[in-house]
C-alpha positions in Angstrom: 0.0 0.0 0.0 1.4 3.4 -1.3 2.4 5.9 1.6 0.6 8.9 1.2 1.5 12.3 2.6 -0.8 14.0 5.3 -3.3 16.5 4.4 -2.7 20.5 5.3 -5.5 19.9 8.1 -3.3 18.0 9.7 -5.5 14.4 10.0 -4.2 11.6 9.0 -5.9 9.1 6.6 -4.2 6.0 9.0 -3.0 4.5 5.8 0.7 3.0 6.5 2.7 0.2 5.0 1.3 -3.2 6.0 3.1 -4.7 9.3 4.7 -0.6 9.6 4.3 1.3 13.0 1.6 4.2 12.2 4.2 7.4 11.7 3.5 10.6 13.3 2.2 13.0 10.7 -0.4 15.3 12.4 0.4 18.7 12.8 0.4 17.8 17.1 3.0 14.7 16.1 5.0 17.0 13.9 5.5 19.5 16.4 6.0 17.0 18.7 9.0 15.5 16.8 10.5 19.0 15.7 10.1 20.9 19.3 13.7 19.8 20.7 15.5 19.9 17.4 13.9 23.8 17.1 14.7 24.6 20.6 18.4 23.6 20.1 18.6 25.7 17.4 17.3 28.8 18.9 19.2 28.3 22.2 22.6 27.9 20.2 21.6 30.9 18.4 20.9 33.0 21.2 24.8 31.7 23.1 26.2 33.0 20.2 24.2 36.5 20.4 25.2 36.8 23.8 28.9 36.0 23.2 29.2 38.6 20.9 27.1 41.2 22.8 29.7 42.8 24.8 32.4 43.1 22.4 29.4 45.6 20.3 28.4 47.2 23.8 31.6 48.4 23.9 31.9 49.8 20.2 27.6 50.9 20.1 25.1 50.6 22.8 22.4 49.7 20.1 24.4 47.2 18.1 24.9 45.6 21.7 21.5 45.9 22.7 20.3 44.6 19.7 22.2 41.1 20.5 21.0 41.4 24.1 17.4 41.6 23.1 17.9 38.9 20.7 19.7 36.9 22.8 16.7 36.9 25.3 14.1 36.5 22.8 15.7 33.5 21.3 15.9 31.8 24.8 12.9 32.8 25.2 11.4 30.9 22.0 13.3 27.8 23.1 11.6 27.5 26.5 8.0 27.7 24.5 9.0 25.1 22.0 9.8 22.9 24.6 6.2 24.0 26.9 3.8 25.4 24.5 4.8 23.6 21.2 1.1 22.6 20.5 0.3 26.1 20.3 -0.1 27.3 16.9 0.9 30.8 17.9 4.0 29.6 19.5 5.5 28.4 16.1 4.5 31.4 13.9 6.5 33.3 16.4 9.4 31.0 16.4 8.9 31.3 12.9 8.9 35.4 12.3 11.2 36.5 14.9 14.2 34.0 13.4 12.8 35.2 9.8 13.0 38.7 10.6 16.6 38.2 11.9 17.8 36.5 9.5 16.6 39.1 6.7 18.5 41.6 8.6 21.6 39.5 8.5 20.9 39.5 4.6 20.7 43.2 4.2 23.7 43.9 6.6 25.9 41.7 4.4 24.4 42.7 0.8 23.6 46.5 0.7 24.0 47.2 4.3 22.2 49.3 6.7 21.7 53.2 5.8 24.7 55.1 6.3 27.0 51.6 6.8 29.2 49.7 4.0 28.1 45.9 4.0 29.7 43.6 6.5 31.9 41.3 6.2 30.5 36.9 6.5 32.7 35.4 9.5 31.9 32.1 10.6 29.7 33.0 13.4 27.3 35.1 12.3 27.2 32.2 9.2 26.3 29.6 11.7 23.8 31.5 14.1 22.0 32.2 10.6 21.8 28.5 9.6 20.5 28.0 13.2 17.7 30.8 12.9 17.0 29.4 9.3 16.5 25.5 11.1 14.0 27.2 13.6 11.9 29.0 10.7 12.0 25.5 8.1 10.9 23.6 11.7 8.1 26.1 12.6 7.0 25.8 8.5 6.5 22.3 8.8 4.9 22.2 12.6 2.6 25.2 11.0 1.8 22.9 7.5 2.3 19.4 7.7 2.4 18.3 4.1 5.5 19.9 4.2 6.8 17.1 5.5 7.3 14.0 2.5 7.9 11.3 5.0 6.8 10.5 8.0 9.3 11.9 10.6 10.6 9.8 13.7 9.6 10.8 17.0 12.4 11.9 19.1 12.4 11.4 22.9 12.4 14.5 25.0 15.8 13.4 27.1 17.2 13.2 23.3 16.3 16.5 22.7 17.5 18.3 26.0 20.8 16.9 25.5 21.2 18.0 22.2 20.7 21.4 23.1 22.9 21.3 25.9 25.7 20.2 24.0 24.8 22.7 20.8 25.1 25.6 23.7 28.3 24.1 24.3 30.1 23.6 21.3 29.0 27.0 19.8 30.1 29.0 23.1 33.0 27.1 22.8 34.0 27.4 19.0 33.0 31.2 18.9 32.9 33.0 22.0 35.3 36.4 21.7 37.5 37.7 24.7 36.5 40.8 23.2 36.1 40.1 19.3 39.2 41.0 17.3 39.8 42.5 14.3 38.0 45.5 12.9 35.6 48.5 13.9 31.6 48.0 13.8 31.1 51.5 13.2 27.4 51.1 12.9 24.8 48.8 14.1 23.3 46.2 12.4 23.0 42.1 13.1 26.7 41.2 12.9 27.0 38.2 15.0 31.3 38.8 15.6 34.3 40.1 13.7 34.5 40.6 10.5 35.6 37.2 9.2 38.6 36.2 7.0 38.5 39.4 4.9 41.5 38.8 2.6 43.8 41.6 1.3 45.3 42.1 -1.9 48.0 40.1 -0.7 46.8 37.1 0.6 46.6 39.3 4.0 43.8 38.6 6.4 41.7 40.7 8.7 39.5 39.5 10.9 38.0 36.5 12.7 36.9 35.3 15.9 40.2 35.1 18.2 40.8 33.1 21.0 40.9 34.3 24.4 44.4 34.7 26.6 43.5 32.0 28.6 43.1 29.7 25.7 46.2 29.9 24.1 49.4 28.7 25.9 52.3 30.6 25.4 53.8 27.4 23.9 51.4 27.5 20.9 52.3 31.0 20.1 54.5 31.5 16.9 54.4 35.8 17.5 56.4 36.2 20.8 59.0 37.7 18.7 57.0 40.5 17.0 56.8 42.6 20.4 59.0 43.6 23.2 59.2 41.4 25.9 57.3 44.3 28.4 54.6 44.0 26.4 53.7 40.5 26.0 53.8 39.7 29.4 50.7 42.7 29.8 48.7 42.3 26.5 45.2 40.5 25.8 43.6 40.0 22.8 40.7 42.1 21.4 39.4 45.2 19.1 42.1 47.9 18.6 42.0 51.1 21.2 40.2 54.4 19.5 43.6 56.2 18.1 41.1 59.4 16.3 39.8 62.5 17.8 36.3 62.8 18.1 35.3 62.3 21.9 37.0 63.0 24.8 39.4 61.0 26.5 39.4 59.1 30.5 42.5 61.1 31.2 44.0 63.9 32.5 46.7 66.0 31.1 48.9 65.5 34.4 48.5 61.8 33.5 48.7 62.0 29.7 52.0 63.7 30.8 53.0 61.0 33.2 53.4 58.9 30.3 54.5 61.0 27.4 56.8 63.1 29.3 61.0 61.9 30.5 61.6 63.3 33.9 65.0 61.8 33.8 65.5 64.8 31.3 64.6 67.1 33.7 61.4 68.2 33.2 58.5 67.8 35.2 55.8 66.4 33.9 53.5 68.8 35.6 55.1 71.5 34.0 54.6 70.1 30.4 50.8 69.8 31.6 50.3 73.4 32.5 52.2 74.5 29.5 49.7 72.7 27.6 47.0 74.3 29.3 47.8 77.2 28.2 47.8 75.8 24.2 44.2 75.5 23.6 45.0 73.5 20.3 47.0 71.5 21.7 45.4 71.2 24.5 42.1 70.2 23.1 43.7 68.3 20.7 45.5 65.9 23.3 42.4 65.7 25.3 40.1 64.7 22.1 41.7 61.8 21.4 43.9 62.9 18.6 47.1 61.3 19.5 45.9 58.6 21.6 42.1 57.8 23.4 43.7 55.2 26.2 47.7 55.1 28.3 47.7 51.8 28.4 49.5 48.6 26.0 47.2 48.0 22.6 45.3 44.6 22.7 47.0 42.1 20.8 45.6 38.7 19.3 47.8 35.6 19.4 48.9 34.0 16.7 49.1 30.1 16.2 49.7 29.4 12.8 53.6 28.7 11.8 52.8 30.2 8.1 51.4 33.5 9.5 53.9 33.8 11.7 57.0 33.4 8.8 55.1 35.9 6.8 54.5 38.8 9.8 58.2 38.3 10.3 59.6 38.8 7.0 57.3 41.7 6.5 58.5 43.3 9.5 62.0 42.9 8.4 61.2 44.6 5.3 59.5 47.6 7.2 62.5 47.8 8.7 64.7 47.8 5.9 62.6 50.4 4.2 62.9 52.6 7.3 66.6 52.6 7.0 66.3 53.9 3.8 65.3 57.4 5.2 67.3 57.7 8.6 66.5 61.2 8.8 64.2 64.0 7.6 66.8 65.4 5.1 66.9 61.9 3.4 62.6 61.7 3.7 62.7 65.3 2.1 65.1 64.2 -0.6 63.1 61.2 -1.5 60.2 63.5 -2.1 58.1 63.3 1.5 57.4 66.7 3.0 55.6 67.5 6.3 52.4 67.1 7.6 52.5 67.3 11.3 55.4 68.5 13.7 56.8 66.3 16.0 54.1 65.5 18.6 54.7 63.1 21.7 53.6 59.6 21.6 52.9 60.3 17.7 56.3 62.0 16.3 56.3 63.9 13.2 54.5 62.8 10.0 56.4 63.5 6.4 54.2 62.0 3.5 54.8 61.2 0.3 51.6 62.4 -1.8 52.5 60.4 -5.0 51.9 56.8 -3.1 48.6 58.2 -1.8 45.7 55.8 -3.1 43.6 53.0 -2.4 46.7 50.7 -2.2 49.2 48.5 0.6 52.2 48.7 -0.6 54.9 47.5 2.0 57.7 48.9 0.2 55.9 52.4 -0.1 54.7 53.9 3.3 52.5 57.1 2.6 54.5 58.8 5.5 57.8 58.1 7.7 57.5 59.2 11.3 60.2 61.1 13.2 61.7 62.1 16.2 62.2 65.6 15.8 61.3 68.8 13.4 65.2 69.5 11.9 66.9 67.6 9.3 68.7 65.3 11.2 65.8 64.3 13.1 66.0 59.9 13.2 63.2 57.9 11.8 61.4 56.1 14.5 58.3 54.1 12.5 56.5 53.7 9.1 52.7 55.0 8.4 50.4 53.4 5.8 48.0 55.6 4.7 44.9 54.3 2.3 42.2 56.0 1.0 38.8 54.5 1.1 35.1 55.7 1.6 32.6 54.4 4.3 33.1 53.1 8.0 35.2 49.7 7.7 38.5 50.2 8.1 41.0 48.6 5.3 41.7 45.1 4.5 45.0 45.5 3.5 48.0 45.6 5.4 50.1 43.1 7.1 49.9 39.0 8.3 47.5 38.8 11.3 44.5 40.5 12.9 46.7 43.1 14.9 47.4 46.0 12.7 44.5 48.4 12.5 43.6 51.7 10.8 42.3 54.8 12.0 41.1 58.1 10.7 41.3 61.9 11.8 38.9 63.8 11.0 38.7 67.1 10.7 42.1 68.3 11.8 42.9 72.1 11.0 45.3 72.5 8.4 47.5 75.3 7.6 50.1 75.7 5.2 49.7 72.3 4.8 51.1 70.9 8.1 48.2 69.9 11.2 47.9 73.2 13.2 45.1 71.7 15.2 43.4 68.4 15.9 40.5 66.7 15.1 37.4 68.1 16.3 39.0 71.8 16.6 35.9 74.4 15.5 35.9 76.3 12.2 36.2 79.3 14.0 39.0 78.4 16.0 41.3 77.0 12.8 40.7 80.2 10.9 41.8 82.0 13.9 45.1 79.9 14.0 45.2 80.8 10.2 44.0 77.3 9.1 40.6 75.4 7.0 39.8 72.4 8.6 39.8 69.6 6.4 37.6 66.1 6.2 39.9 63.4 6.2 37.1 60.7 6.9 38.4 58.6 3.7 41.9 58.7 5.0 42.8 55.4 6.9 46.4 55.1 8.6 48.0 52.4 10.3 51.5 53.1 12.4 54.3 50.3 12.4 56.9 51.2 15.2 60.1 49.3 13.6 63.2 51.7 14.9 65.8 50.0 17.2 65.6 51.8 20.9 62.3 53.0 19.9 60.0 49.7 20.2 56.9 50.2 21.4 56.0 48.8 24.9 52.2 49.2 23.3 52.6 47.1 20.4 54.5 47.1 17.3 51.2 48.2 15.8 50.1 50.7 18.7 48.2 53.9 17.7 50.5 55.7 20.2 54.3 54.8 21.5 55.2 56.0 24.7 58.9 56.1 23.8 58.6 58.9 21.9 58.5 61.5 25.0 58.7 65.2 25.3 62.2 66.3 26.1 62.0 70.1 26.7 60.4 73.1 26.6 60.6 76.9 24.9 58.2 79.3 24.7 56.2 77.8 21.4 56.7 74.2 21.2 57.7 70.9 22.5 61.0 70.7 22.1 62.0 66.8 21.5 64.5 64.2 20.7 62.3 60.9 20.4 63.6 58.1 21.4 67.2 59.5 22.8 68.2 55.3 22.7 71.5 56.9 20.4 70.8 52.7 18.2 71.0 52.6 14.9 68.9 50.8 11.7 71.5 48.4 12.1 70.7 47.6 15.5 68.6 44.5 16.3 65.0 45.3 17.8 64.6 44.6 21.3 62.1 42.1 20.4 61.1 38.7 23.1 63.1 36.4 22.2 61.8 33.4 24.8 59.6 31.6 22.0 60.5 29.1 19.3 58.5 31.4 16.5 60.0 33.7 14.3 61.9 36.9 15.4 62.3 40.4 13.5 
């Protein structure tokens, strides 16, 4: 006898194979069947939500509400799948909240949300959708029967339970964030981590969930050698410090000073403060975030994998081979860079080249060279990508790893084309000062701190070194002389040697 599929009413005919148990195929039997599956699906879903949700607290308080809320709502859902499944009502809301998240996900990764580029597809937010999709094709076929071809096995409610529990535990597991690493969420929308394996140009990558500290033994890491030994015993992984102005910093300008300033020099840092205070510029320059939003070490995001680690190394050797082409200003100048910012503390001076300026990475040609000092003989202390590119997501291009990042100023007051005030400064106040501010939001730049003595105890990466310190004083400017370590380009970096990975 022919098995014939239930009706949309959801009565069965009781027509089964001869000697066959009768199969569940009611809409009640269906439900039955598909509850614990469903309920899995939408609790894993929701672990993964609230994984993520404090990493996008941090960077929006919508984004990270948004997970909150559907975090909640998806537990929610499971715990009336598993008591209410033979309501009607409890499916078609299983059914339209998952839907309507999952639409969302589409949009944010297709044409994105108003005002945002599209995001990037990482693994996590790939696998919460496939688990919001199995709770909408479950509630279609609770909700409609016939959907169903054959009859589907019953599965015992212990079965299901455990299931979930283990789903909950393999996804917090496999995806959790210590705080997710790699790139800016500048906006909100339903991103369900970082921004995935975004590769560069160059076979580069960006992105991807990272592992917590505590999850990576020092023995597994292959990247002890790309930092000072200070800063790897203080670092954790996780999303880049703000390094733009735009909103005011958690500091001081006593401590700001603290850090930026040598008192073995002779200086007092309280003294730099005050003379700062009376720089309005500067001043509100410093405290807007425009050379550095936090005074403490960059995060940094272990690496594991042997290949990465070859590659980060020889790049960084190259960086510093291309610094030693310009040891000084007078070499930068003759190369054709001129200057764009005096010498600033924890940020040095900026010379750019203007003919390497485009949408481009191109190791061998940093946009600018940073310096300790204003004069001619002033010693190069870093490199400074710079890449154009509209919108909100910071570039893909750059070097091996998840741990150099890019970051814009915006609206800095320019006169005679060098930075005579920082980001944020009023229109008023930069035509005072004899300068137009400019935009700047399609300007991305990354620092790379690759001078012997001058290794940052931040990161070779960090936004901000504090190395590069204020050495004296005269009645306009910061006086400095950077690092003051008197090492050459030819010197080795004092980089941790202690691991069996690569060194620079």
């Amino acid at each position: 006898m022919a098995e014939q599929a239930p009706p949309d009413t959801g009565a069965s005919d009781g027509a089964t194979a001869p000697g066959a148990a009768a199969a569940p195929t009611t809409a009640t039997s269906i439900g039955e069947a598909l509850r614990w599956p469903a309920a899995a699906a939408s609790v894993g879903a929701a672990v993964i939500h609230f994984a993520y949700a404090p990493t996008h607290l941090e960077e929006d308080a919508l984004h990270g509400a948004f997970f909150l809320a559907a975090g909640w709502v998806q537990l929610a859902i499971a715990f009336a799948l598993a008591r209410w499944h033979t309501r009607r009502s409890t499916w078609v809301v299983a059914a339209a909240v998952n839907a309507g998240v999952v639409a969302l996900w589409v949009l944010t990764r297709t044409v994105g949300l108003p005002g945002d580029d599209p995001e990037a597809v990482g693994f996590p937010d790939v696998l919460a959708t496939i688990l919001e999709v199995a709770v909408v094709a479950a509630a279609l076929v609770a909700l409609r029967p016939a959907l169903a071809r054959r009859p589907t096995p019953r599965l015992h409610p212990v079965l299901g339970v455990v299931a979930g529990v283990a789903l909950a535990g393999v996804v917090s597991a496999s995806v959790t964030p210590s705080i997710a690493g790699e790139h800016h969420h500048d906006g909100g929308g339903h991103a369900h981590g970082t921004e995935g394996e975004a590769a560069s140009a160059d076979g580069h990558t960006h992105g991807g969930a990272v592992p917590a500290a505590g999850q990576v033994d020092r023995a597994d890491r292959c990247d002890l050698g790309f930092n000072t030994a200070e800063y790897n015993e203080v670092s954790v992984p996780g999303q880049p410090h703000p390094h733009a102005a735009g909103e005011q910093v958690d500091y001081t300008l006593d401590e700001w000073a603290e850090v930026f300033v040598d008192p073995s020099k002779g200086i007092p840092p309280a003294a730099v403060a005050d003379y700062i205070e009376g720089k309005p510029l500067l001043r509100d320059g410093i405290l807007a975030g425009g050379i550095t939003h936090t005074l403490e070490p960059d995060p940094w995001n272990p690496m594991t994998d042997e290949d990465d680690c070859d590659a980060l190394a020889d790049e960084l050797r190259r960086a510093k081979e291309v610094a030693a082409t310009y040891p000084t200003i007078a070499d930068a100048e003759a190369a054709g860079y001129r200057k764009v910012t005096t010498f600033y503390p924890g940020i040095a001076a900026h010379y750019m080249n203007f003919d390497y300026v485009d949408g481009e990475f191109d190791l061998e040609k940093p946009e600018m060279l940073l310096y300790d000092g204003d004069g001619p003989t002033a010693g190069i202390v870093g490199l400074s990508y710079y890449i154009m590119k509209d919108g909100d997501e910071e570039p893909t291009d750059g070097f091996t790893g998840d741990n150099d990042h890019y970051h814009r100023h915006v609206g800095l007051c320019i006169r005679d084309g060098v930075v005579a005030g920082g980001g944020g400064t009023s229109q008023d106040d930069c035509t005072a000062a004899g300068g137009r501010t400019s935009d700047g939001s399609a300007g991305w730049m990354s620092h790379v701190w690759i001078t012997p003595g001058c290794e940052s105890p931040w990161g070779v990466f960090s936004g901000a070194n504090p190395t590069i310190t204020v050495r004296g004083l005269d009645t306009e400017s910061a006086v400095p002389t950077g690092c003051g370590s008197g090492e050459t380009m030819a010197d080795p970096l004092d980089f941790d040697d202690s691991g069996d990975g690569p060194t620079v």
